[in-house]
C-alpha positions in Angstrom: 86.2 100.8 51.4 87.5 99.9 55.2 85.3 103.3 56.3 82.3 101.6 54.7 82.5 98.5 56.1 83.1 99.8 59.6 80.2 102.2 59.2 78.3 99.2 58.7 78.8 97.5 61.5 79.1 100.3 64.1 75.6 101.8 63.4 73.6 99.1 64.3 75.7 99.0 67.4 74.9 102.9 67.9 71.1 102.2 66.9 71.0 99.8 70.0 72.5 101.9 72.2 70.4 105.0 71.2 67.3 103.1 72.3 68.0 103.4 76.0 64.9 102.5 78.4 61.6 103.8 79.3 60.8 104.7 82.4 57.8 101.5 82.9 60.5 99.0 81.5 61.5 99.0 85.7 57.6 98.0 86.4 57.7 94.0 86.5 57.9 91.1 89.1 61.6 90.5 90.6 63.5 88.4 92.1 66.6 89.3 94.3 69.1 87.5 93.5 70.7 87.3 97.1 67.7 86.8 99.3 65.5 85.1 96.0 62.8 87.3 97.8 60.0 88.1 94.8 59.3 92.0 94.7 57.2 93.8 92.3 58.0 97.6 91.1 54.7 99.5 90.3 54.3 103.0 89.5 52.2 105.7 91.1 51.7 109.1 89.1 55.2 109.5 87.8 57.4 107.5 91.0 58.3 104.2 91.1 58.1 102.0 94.4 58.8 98.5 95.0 57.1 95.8 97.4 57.6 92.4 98.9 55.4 90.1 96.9 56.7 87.1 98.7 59.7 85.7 100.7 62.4 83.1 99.6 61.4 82.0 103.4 57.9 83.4 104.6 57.8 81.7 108.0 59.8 82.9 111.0 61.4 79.4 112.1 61.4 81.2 115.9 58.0 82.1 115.9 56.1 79.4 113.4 54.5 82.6 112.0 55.4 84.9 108.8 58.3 87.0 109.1 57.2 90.5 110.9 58.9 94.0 110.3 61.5 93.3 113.6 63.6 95.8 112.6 61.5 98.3 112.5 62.5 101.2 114.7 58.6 102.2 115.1 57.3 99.5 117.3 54.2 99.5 115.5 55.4 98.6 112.1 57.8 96.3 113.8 54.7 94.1 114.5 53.4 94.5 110.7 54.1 91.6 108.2 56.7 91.7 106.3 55.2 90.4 102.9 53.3 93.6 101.4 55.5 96.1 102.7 56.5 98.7 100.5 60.5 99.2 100.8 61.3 101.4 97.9 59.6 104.8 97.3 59.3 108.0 95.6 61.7 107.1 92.6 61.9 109.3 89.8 62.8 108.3 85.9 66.3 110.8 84.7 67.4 109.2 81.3 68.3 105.7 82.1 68.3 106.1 86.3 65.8 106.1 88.5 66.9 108.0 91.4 65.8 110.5 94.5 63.9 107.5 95.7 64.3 105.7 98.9 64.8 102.1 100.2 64.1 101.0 104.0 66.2 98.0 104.3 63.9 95.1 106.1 66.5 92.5 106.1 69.0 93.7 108.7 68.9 97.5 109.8 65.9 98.6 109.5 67.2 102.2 108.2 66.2 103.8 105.0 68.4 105.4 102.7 68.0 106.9 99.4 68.5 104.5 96.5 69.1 104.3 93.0 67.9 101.8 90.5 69.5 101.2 86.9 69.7 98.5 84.0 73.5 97.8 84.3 73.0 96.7 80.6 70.4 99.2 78.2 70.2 96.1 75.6 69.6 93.7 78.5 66.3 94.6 80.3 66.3 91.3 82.4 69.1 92.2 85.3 68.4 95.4 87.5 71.2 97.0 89.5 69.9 98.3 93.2 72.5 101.0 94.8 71.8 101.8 98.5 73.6 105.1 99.5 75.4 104.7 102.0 77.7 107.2 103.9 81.3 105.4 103.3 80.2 102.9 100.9 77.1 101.8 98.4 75.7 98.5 99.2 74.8 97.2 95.4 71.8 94.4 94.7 70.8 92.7 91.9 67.4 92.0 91.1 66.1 89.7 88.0 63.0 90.2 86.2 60.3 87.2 86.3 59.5 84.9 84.2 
């Protein structure tokens, strides 16, 4: 009788987590939840790339003008806007990761680095975890989805 009953309430539990993710459920309108910058991932063939839609603060207070690319290594993107940029490219879906991809970080270094991009919960599709690879260490982001 105690079997039967915990049969019963595992397999629903074991149904949800047999669902997993799709590889669009990443596509969608984000926010970061540290710089409250809105990004949108979009898909191209089969890899996944993310964009600045718009910033938390779109003026440069030093300049009176949007917020260029400074940290750009190649002077002529440095002078590029930084709303539009693409900053995340050539991710690939694996099970529940997307991964191989790369991420060119705007706000401080301008270095890229690979990346990888994951649900940190499969039955909560709202909260996406951003890894940065780093030598030593992995800088971690969170992005939430747009409502």
């Amino acid at each position: 009788m105690i079997i039967v009953i915990m049969c019963i309430m595992i397999s629903p539990m074991m149904q949800l987590q047999a669902q997993g993710v799709a590889k669009d459920d990443v596509v969608a309108i984000w926010i970061n939840e540290q710089t409250k910058d809105t990004l949108e991932i979009y898909k191209v063939g089969d890899k996944f790339f993310a964009k600045i839609v718009e910033l938390k603060q779109p003026i440069d207070p030093e300049t009176g003008k949007p917020y260029l690319d400074k940290n750009n290594p190649d002077p002529e993107q440095a002078k590029l806007p930084l709303k539009g940029l693409t900053f995340v490219n050539d991710c690939v879906f694996d099970g529940n990761v997307w991964k191989d991809g790369s991420i060119y970080d705007y706000e401080s270094t301008g270095k890229t680095r690979k990346c990888i991009m994951k649900f940190p919960d499969v039955n909560n599709l709202e909260r996406l975890r951003v890894t940065t690879v780093l030598p030593l260490f992995n800088k971690t982001s969170y992005w939430t989805k747009k409502k």
